[in-house]
N, C-alpha and C positions, 0 to 999 in steps of 0.2 A: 577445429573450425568453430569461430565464437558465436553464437545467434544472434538475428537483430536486436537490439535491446527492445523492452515494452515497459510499460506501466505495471507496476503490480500495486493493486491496491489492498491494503491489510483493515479490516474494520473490525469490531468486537463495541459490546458494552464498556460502557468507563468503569474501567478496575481489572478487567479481563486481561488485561497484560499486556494489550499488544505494542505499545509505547516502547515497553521494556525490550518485547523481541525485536521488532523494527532497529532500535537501538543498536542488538547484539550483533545482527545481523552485517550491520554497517560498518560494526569493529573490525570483522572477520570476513567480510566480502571486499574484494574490488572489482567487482562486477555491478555492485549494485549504491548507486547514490540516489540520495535524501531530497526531494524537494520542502523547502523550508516552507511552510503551510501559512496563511495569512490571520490573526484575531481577532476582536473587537475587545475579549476580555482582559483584565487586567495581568499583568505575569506573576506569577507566584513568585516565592524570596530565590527559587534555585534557577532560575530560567533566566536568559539571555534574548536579547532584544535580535533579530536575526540568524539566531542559532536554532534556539527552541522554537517558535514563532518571530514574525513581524507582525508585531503588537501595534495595531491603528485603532483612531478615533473611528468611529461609526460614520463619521462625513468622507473619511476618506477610504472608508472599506467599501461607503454607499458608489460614491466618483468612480470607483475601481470597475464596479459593478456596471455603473453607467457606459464607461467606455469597451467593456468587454473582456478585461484583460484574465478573467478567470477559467481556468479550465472547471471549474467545480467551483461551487460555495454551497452556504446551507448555513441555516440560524439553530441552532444547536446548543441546550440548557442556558434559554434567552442570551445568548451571543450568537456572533457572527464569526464562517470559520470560510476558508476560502484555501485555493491552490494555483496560486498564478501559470497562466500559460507560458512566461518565461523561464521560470523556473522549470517545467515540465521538460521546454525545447533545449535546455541549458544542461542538463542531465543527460540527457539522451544525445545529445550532440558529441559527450564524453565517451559516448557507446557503451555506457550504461543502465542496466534497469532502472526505473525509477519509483523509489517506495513511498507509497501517497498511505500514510497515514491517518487516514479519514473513516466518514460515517456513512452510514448507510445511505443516508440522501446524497452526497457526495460521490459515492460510489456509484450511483444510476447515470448520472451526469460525464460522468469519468469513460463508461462502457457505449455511452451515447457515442462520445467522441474518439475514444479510442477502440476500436470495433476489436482488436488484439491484445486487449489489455486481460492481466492474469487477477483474478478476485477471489482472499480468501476470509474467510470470516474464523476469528477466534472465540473460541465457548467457555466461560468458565467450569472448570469442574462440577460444581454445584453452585446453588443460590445462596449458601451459609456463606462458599468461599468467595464469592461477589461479596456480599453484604461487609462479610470481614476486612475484607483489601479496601473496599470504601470507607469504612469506619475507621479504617488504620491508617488514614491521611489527617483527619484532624484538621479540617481545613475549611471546612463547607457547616453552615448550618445545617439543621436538623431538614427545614423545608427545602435545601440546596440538596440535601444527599436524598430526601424521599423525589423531587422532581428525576434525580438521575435513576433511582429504580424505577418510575416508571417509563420514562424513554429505554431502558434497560428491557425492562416486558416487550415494547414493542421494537427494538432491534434486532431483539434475537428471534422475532417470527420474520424476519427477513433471512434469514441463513441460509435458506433452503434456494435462494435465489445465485448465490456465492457459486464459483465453479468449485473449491474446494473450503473445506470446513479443520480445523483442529483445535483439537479440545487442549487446551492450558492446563492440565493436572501436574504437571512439571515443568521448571521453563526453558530447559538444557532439550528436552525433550521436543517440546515445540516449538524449539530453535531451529531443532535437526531437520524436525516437520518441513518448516514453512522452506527451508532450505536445497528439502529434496524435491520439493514441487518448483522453486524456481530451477534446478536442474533439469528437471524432466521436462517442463514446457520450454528453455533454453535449448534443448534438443531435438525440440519437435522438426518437422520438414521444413513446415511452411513458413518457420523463423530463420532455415538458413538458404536465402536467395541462389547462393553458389552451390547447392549440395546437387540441383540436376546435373549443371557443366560437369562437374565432377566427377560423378555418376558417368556420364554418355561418352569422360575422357578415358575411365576404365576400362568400360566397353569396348571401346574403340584401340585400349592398348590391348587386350584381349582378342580380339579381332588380330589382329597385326601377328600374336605370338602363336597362335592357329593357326592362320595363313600358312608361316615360317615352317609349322611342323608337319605340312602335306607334303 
């Protein structure tokens, strides 16, 4: 019996990995699809205009915003980052979980509206192994990478808000992690509408085979 899908939203500091897990997860699940997240920033050389983001101008992220169509946004290392609510409905129509890839502002937004939605926050091992996986992109100035350590300080004192927390000290590991928490909330009751009838049809063949043995 399959549960109703939800939102799971994965959030961590930038370098914490969760991009990567999010990722792996999606190889190896069909349970669980991607909402493709909205930018204002420019795409890196490896990223795809609709795949990795939908890469917009700031007039048209602002329009978007104007008309409502966001389940979530948030201005995040001076850009704009967003998760349309079609995409959300488009996922979950498939009877799919949907992994929202997002930040911590994003994530309050996402729990506002989805009251069942699954949140879990990833930790880097330590601050050396942050600062390293940052440094090993290559890609940000000196003032770009110090702005993301300190939004870094302050997202990981939100952690403690997360329903669940795992630490990235391995990433085969906290693959497994984030994996068996969407199992285990995928099983809960109150995800599977059909599990009372179920339950009360057992019963009731139970009932019947008692009867039969007076």
């Amino acid at each position: 019996m399959s549960g109703r899908p939800f939102p799971l939203v994965l959030s961590a500091p930038s370098g914490a990995g969760k991009t990567t897990i999010a990722r792996t997860l999606l190889d190896r699940r069909t349970d669980v699809g991607y909402s493709v997240s909205c930018t204002t920033r420019a795409p890196r050389l490896s990223e795809q205009d609709g795949v990795d983001y939908h890469f917009l101008s700031r007039g048209a992220f602002d329009a978007a915003v104007i008309r409502d169509e966001f389940a979530e946004w948030a201005e995040v290392h001076g850009n704009r980052y967003g998760t349309l609510k079609a995409e959300v409905e488009r996922v979950m129509a498939e009877g799919k979980h949907v992994m929202l890839d997002i930040d911590v502002q994003g994530a309050r937004q996402v729990v506002q509206r989805f009251h069942d939605a699954v949140t879990i926050f990833v930790v880097p091992p330590s601050a050396e192994a942050l600062v390293a996986r940052l440094t090993a992109r290559k890609s940000e100035s000196d003032d770009a990478l110090a702005l993301r350590l300190r939004n870094a300080r302050m997202e990981l004192a939100e952690a403690e808000r997360y329903q669940h927390v795992v630490v990235n000290d391995d990433l085969e590991l906290a693959v497994q992690r984030v994996g068996a928490i969407i199992d285990d909330e995928t099983s809960k009751r109150e995800r599977l509408p059909a599990l009372g009838q179920q339950v009360e049809d057992v019963i009731g063949r139970l009932q019947a085979e008692l009867a039969a043995r007076i």
